[in-house]
C-alpha positions in Angstrom: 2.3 114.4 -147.8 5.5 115.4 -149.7 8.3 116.0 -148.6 8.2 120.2 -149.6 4.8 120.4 -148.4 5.8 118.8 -144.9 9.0 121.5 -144.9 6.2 123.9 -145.2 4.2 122.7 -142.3 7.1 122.8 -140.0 8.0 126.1 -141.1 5.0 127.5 -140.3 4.4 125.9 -137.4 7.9 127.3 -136.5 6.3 130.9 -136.8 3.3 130.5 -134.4 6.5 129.2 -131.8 8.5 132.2 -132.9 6.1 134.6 -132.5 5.0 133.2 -129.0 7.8 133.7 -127.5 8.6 137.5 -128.6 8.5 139.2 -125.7 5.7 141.6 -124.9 5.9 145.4 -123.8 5.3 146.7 -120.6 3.4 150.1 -120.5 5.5 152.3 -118.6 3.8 156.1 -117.9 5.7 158.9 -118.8 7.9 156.5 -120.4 6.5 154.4 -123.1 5.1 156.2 -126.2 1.6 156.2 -126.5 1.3 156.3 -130.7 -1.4 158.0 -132.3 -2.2 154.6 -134.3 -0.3 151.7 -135.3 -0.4 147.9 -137.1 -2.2 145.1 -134.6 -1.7 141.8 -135.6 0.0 138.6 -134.5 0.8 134.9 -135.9 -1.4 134.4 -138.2 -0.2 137.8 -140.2 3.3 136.9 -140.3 2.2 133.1 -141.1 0.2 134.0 -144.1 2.7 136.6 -145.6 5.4 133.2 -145.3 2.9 131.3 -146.7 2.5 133.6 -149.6 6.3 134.1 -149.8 7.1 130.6 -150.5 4.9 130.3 -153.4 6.4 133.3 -154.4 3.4 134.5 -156.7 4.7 138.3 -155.8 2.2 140.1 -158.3 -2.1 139.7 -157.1 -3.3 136.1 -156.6 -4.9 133.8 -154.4 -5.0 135.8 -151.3 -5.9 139.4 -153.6 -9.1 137.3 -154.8 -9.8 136.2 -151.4 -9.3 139.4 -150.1 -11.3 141.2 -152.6 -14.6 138.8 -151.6 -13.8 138.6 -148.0 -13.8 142.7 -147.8 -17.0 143.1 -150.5 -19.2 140.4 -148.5 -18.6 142.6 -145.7 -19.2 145.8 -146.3 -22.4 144.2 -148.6 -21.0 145.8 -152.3 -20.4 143.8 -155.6 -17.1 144.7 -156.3 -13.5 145.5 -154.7 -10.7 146.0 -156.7 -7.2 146.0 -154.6 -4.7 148.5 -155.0 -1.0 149.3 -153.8 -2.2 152.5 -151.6 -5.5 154.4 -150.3 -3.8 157.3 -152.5 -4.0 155.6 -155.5 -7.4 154.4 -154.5 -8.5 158.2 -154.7 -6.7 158.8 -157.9 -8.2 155.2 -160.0 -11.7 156.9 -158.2 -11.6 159.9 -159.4 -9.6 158.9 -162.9 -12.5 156.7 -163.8 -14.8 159.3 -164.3 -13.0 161.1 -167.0 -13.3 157.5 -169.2 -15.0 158.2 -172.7 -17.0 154.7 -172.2 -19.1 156.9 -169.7 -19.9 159.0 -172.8 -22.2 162.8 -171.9 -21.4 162.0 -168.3 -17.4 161.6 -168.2 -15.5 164.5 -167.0 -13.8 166.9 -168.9 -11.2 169.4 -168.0 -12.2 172.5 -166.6 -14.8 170.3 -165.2 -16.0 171.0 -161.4 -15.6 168.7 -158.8 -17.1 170.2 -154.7 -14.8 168.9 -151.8 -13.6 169.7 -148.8 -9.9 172.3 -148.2 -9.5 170.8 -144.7 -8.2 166.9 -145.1 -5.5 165.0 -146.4 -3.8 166.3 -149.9 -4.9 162.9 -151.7 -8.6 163.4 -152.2 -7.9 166.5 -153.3 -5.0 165.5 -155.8 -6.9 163.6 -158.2 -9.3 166.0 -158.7 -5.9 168.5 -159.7 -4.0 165.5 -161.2 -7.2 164.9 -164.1 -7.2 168.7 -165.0 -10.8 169.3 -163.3 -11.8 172.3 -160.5 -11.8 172.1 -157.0 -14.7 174.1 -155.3 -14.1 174.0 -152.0 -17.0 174.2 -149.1 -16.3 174.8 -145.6 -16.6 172.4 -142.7 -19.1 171.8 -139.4 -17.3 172.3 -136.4 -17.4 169.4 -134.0 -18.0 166.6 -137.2 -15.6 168.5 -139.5 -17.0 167.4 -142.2 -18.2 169.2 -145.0 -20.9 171.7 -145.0 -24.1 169.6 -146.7 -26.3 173.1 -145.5 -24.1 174.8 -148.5 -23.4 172.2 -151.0 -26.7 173.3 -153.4 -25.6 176.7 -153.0 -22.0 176.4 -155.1 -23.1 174.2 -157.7 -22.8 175.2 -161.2 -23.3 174.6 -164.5 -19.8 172.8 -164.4 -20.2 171.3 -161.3 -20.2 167.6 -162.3 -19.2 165.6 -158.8 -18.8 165.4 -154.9 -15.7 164.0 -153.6 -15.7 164.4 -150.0 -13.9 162.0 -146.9 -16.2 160.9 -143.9 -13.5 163.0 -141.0 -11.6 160.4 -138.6 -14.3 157.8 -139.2 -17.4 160.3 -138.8 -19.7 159.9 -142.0 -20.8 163.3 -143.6 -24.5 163.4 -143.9 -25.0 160.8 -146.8 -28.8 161.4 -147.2 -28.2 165.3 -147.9 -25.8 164.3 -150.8 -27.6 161.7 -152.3 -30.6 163.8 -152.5 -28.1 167.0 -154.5 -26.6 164.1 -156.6 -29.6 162.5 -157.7 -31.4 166.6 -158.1 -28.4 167.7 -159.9 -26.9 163.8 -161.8 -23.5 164.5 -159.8 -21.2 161.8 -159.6 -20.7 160.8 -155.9 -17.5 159.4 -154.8 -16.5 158.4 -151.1 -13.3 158.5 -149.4 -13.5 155.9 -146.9 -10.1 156.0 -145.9 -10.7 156.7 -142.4 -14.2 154.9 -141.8 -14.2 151.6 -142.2 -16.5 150.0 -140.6 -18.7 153.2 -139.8 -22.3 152.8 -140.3 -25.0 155.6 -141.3 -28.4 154.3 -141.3 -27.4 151.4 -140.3 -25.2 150.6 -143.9 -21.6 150.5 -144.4 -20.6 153.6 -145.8 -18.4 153.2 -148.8 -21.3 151.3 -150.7 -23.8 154.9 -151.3 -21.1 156.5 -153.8 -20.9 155.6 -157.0 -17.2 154.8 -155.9 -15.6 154.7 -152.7 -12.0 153.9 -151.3 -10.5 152.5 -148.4 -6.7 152.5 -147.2 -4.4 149.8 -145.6 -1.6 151.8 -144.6 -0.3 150.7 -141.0 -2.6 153.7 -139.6 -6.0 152.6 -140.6 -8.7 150.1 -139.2 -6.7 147.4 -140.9 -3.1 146.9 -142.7 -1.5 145.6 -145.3 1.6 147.9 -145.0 1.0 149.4 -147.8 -2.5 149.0 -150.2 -5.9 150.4 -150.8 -8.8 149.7 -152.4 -11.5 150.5 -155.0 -15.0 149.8 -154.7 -18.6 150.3 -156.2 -21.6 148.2 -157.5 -21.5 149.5 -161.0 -20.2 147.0 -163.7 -19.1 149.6 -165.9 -17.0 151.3 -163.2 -15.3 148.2 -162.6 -14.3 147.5 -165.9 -12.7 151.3 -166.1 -11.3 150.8 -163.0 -9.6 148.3 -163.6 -8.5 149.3 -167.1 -6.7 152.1 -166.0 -5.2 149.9 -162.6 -3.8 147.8 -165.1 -1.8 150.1 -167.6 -4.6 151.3 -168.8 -5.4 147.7 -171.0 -8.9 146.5 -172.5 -7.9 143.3 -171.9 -9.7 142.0 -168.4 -7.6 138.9 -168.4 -6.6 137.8 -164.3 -3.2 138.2 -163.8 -1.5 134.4 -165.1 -4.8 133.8 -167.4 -4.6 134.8 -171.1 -7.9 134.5 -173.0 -10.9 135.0 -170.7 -13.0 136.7 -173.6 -12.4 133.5 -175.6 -11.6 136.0 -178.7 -7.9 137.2 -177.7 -6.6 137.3 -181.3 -10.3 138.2 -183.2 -10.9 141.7 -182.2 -11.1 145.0 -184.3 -10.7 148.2 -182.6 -9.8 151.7 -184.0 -6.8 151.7 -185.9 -5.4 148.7 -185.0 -5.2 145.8 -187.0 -7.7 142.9 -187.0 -6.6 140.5 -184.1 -4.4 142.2 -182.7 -3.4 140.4 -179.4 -5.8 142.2 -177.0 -3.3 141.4 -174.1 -1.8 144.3 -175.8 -4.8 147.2 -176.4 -5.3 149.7 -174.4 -8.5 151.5 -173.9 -6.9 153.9 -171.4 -4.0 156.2 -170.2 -3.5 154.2 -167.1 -0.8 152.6 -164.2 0.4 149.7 -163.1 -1.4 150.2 -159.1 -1.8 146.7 -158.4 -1.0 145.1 -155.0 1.0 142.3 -154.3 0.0 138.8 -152.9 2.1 139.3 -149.6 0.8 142.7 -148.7 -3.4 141.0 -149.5 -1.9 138.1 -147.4 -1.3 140.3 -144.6 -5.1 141.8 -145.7 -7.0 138.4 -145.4 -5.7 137.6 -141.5 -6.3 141.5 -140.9 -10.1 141.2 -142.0 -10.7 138.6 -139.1 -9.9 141.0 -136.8 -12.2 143.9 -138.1 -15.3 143.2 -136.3 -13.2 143.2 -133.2 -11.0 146.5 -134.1 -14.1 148.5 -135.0 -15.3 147.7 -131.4 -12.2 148.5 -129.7 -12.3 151.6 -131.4 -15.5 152.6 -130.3 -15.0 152.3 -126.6 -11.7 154.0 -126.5 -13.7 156.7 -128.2 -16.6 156.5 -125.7 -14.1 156.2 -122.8 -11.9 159.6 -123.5 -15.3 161.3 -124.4 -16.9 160.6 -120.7 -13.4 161.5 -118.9 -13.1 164.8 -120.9 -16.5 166.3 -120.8 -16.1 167.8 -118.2 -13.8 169.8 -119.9 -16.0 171.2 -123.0 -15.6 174.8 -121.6 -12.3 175.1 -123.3 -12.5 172.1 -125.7 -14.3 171.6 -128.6 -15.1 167.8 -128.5 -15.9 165.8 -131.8 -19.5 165.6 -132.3 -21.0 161.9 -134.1 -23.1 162.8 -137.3 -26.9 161.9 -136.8 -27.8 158.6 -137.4 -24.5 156.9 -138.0 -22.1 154.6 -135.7 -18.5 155.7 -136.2 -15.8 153.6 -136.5 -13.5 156.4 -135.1 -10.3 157.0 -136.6 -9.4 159.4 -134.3 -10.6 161.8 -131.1 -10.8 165.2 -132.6 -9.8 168.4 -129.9 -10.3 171.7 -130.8 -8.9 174.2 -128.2 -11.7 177.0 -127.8 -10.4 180.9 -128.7 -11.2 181.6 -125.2 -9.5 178.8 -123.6 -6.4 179.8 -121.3 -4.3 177.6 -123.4 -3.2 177.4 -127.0 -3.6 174.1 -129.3 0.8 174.4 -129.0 0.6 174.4 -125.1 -1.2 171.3 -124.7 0.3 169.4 -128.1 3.5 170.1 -126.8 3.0 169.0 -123.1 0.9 165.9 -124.3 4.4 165.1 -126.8 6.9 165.5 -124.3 4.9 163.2 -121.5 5.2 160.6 -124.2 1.1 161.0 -125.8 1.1 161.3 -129.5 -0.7 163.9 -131.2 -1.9 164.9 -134.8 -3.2 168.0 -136.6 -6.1 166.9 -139.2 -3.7 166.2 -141.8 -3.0 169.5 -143.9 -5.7 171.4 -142.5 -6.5 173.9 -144.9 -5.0 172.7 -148.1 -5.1 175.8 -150.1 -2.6 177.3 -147.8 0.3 174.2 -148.2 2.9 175.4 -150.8 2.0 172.5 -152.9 -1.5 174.3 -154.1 -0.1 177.9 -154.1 -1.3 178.4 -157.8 -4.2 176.1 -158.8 -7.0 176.9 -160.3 -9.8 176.3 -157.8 -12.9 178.4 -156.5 -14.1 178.6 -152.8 -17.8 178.8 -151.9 -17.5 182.2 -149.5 -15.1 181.5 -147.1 -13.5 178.8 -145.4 -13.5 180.1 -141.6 -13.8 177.0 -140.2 -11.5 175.1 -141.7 -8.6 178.2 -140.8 -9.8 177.4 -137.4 -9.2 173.6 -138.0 -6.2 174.5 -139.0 -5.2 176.6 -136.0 -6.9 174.9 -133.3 -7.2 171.2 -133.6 -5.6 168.1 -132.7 -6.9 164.7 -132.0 -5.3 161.7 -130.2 -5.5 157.8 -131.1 -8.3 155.2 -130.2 -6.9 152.2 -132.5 -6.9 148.9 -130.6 -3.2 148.9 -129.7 -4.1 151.7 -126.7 -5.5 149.5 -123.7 -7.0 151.0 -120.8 -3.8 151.4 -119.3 -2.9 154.0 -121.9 -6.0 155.2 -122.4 -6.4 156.1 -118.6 -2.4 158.0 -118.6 -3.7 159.7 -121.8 -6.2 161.2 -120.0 -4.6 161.9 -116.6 -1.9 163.7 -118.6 -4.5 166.0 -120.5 -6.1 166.3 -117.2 -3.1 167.4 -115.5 -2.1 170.2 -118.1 -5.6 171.7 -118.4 -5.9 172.3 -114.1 -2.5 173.5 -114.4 -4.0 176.5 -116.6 -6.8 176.9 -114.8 
């Protein structure tokens, strides 16, 4: 062994010693912040994000490709293409489709794209960002996802995709929109933000769009900080998806490798003279979104936890469900979509009109005795003063979404709340709702 690569050993070894001997916290009620969600991870994160330091790659490598195969042989899809966020995820997603390789079927401003008003601002950005039309369609209450029962009903002549988020980790009923797609040759993209790991049917969802996304923010099922990802089993997709991640080149050269094609300097395209380095064409008006190596280091020892995290998720869901039931007079509580298995990424609440409390009595009591709460994200979008004056069209009305947006809060299950905490959450709910009733 050489001498560096002994160093090495040492130094990693050094790690593991580090980080077993960090102290742990004690869970003190009342005292100790419960957080909403939050990173899990020990050694082996910090380990491989050193590792990946001291080769000190910095753009995608080793642990991107490994990253990239790891995440597609689970979820069962041909191809993942990292990315530095979930948000830019949602905007490559949606940005491919406007690609004129896709030919009739690319989308074309003024174009109409059916979502959702109640979620977070970056499926719905895109759609803005690529000069297309939001029609938005209300929600179900208790699933709060969209309305599948209204879906046919807005679609136009212009209406040329869905682009709609499973809620918290609950899928929206997938059969229903692959049966409109397929009636009406919609593009289907999934935002898979909060769900992965959530079956419907017994399959992955993220792999029945044409394109879906996930997110590695420090909030979601797993983290790489920051980062996201791009998937779908279409060849062509992946090409444009990755054209327009990577400035927006033809080239589909790795990062490091120069003349995959095997014809760098022989191609004629356009206007451009004949072999012209294609390192240097561009097919598209794209970005630079990749990730980095240390962040899809951190990703790699993350995805060996999944299986585990999904699980933990699903019995902190199951335990605050069977300890709040009992209150479903005056709360609302989140309802699983038929035939799927969520891998929650949140317990939903919605405080009834008639309940003796308001959604601000028991956020506000549930915050101060140290429980963190969330609305869903910017509830009804078209009311934020970001969206004030875009051009968008709403099928009827979006009642349930205002109420959303008035009456709903959810509380964390991610595998950082142990039974501890997740018995204190609920003795503190408990103890605010008897002292209303």
């Amino acid at each position: 062994m050489s001498k560096e690569k002994e160093i090495e050993k040492k130094t990693l070894k050094l790690i593991k010693e580090y980080y077993a001997g960090k102290p742990k916290e004690a869970f003190v009620p009342g005292k100790t912040y419960i957080n909403y969600a939050g990173r899990v991870y020990d050694h082996r994160e910090i380990v491989n994000l050193v590792d990946s330091s001291l080769e000190f790659w910095l753009t995608s490598g080793r642990y991107a490709k490994e990253f990239e195969t790891k995440l597609s042989e689970f979820l069962k899809i041909k191809y993942c293409m990292l990315v530095n966020s979930g948000s830019s995820a949602n905007l490559l997603a949606l940005t491919a489709l406007i690609s004129p390789l896709l030919k009739e079927r690319r989308l074309r401003p003024g174009d109409e794209v059916i979502t959702t008003a109640c979620g977070f601002p970056t499926t719905l950005n895109p759609i803005i960002q690529n000069n297309c039309v939001p029609v938005f369609v209300d929600v179900e209450l208790g699933n709060y996802n969209i309305d599948v029962s209204k879906i046919e009903k807005t679609i136009s002549k212009k209406t040329k995709a869905i682009f709609v988020p499973h809620t918290l980790g609950n899928p929206v009923n997938i059969d229903k929109i692959l049966e409109l797609v397929k009636k009406y040759n919609l593009w289907f993209i999934e935002d898979n933000c909060d769900a992965l790991g959530t079956k419907y049917k017994d399959k992955y969802t993220g792999t029945f769009g044409n394109i879906s996304t996930c997110s590695f923010y420090p909030a979601h099922h797993i983290t790489m900080g920051e980062g996201g990802a791009v998937l779908t089993n279409d060849p062509l997709l992946r090409r444009i998806i990755i054209s327009f991640r990577d400035w927006g080149r033809d080239c589909y050269c790795e990062p490091g490798l120069d003349n995959t094609c095997k014809k760098r300097f022989s191609w004629r395209l356009r206007k451009l003279p004949f072999g012209y380095d294609h390192k240097y064409i561009y097919s598209h008006i794209g970005y630079n979104l990749k990730v980095t190596d240390m962040q899809a280091a951190i990703g790699v020892a993350q995805l060996e936890k999944l299986p585990k995290f999904i699980e933990t998720r699903k019995k902190n869901f199951a335990y605050l469900y069977s300890h709040l039931k009992k209150y479903e007079k005056h709360l609302l509580l989140p309802q699983a979509t038929k035939n799927s298995e969520p891998s929650w990424f949140g317990f939903p609440i919605l405080v009834k009109e008639d309940a003796p409390f308001k959604r601000a009595d028991i956020v506000n009591y549930l915050e101060e005795n140290k429980v963190a709460t969330r609305m869903l994200f910017g509830g009804n979008l078209i009311k934020q003063p970001a969206y004030e004056n875009i051009k968008y069209r709403v099928y009827r009305d979006l009642k349930n979404t205002d109420l959303v947006m008035n009456n709903l809060f959810w509380v964390g299950v991610y595998p950082g709340i142990n039974k501890e905490r997740l018995e204190y959450v609920v003795k503190t709910i408990k103890n605010f709702i008897e002292s209303k009733l």
